[in-house]
N, C-alpha and C positions, 0 to 999 in steps of 0.2 A: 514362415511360421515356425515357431519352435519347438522343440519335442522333449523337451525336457520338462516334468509338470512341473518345476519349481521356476522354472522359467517363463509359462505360460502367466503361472498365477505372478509372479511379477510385471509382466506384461499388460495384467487388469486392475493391478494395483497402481500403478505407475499411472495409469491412464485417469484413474480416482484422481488420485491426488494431482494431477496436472488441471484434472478440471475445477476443483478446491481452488487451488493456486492461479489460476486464470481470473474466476469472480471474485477473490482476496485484491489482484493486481486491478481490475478493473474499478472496484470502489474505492480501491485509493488511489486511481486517476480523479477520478469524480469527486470526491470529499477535497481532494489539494486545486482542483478548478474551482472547486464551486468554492473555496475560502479563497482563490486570487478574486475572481470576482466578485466577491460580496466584500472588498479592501474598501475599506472608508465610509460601510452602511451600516446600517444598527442591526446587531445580532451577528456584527464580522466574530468577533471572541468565539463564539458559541462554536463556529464554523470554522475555526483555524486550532480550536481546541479538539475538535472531531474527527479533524486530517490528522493532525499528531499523533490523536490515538490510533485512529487504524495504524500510522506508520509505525505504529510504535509493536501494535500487534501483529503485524504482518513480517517484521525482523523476528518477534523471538520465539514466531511460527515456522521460521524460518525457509519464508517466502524470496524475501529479497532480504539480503546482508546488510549486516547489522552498519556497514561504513556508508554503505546505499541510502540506510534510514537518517543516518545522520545528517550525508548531507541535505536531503531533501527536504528536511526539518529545517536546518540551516539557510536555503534560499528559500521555502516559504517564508520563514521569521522576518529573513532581509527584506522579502519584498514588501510585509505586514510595517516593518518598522521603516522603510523610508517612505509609503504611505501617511506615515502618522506625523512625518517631520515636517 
């Protein structure tokens, strides 16, 4: 444990925001499943526009990096668009 109080309160800080950052990453597992799986059913859009956004809010919360979000936008889109061919 650390003895410095500017250390401690980093310590309880760090641990906030890892726990932010934990249900940030975990809904946008679950918004990018739940839009592979709803490829090719009615109300997919709604559901691949939803993933986007999180991932879109979760880069420039600066959860996961910004080249992270791309690509993951990137192979959702792929997988939305060769469903649709």
């Amino acid at each position: 444990m650390a003895n410095i109080k500017s250390q401690k309160k980093r310590i309880l800080t760090n641990a906030k925001a890892a726990e932010r950052n934990k249900a940030v990453r975990s809904e946008l597992k679950r918004r990018t499943k739940t839009a592979v799986n709803t490829i090719g059913e009615e109300g997919n859009e709604d559901a691949v526009r939803s993933a986007i956004k999180r991932i879109d809010t979760a880069a420039r919360r600066g959860v996961i990096h910004k080249n992270t979000a791309a690509r993951k936008k990137s192979r959702l889109m792929r997988k939305v668009n060769a469903a649709a061919a």
